[in-house]
N, C-alpha and C positions, 0 to 999 in steps of 0.2 A: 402595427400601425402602417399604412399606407405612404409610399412616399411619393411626391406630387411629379405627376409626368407630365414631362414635357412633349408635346404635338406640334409633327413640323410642319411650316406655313403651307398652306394650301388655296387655290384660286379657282372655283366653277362658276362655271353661268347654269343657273337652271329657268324653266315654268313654270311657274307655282300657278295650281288652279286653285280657284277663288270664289266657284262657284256655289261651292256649300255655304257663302256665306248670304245667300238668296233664301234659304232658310228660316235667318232670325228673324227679329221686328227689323220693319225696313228703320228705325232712328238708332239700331243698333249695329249696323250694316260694314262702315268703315273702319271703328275700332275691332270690332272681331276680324276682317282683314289683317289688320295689324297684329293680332291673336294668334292668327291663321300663320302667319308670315315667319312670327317667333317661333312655334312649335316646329313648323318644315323644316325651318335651319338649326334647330335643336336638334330632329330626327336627323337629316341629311347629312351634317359637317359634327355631327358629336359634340357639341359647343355647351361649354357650360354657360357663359355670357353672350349676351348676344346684342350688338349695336343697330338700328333700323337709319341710316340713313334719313336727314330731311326731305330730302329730293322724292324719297320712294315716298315717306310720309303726304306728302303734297301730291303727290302724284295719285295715292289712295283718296283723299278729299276731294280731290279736283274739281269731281262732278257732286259736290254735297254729301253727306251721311248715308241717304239712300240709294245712293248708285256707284259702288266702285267698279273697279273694273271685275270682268271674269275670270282675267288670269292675267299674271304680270311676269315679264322676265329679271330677273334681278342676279346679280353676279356676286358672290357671298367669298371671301374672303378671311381664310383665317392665321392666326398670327402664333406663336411659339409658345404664350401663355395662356392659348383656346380662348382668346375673345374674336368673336366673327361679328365683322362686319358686312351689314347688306347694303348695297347701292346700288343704283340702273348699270347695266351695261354702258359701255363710253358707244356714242355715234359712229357709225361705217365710215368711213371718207366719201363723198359723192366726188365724182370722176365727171 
């Protein structure tokens, strides 16, 4: 039997490209984003759970179903019992 590991918290920004999702049918276009999104940070952070952020969500919709973005930064977070969270990066300070 396997006994359950624990994973210590970790913090990256990545690019996720988003282009393959030009692809599908354009009315299925944002949710496969969202598809896309979950699988990267499945690969990337080892995650068995994975949380998407409102903000990223909205941010995918923004322009409608058929136009998300081509690639989005998003800073992926994970926590001691491998659930990752994805959210936007925080804004630069403007000076």
């Amino acid at each position: 039997m396997m006994s359950e590991q624990k994973s210590e918290p970790l913090t990256r920004t990545y690019t996720v490209p988003l282009g393959v999702v030009f692809e599908t049918q354009p009315k299925l276009r944002a949710k496969k984003a969202i598809t896309i999104i979950r699988e990267f940070t499945t690969r990337h952070m080892k995650a068995d759970h994975v949380s998407v952020d409102v903000k990223v969500n909205e941010l995918i919709w923004s322009q409608g179903i058929k136009h998300p973005p081509r690639r989005i930064k998003l800073e992926m977070e994970r926590d001691e019992d491998g659930l990752v969270t994805v959210r936007l990066p925080p804004e630069p300070e403007q000076v």
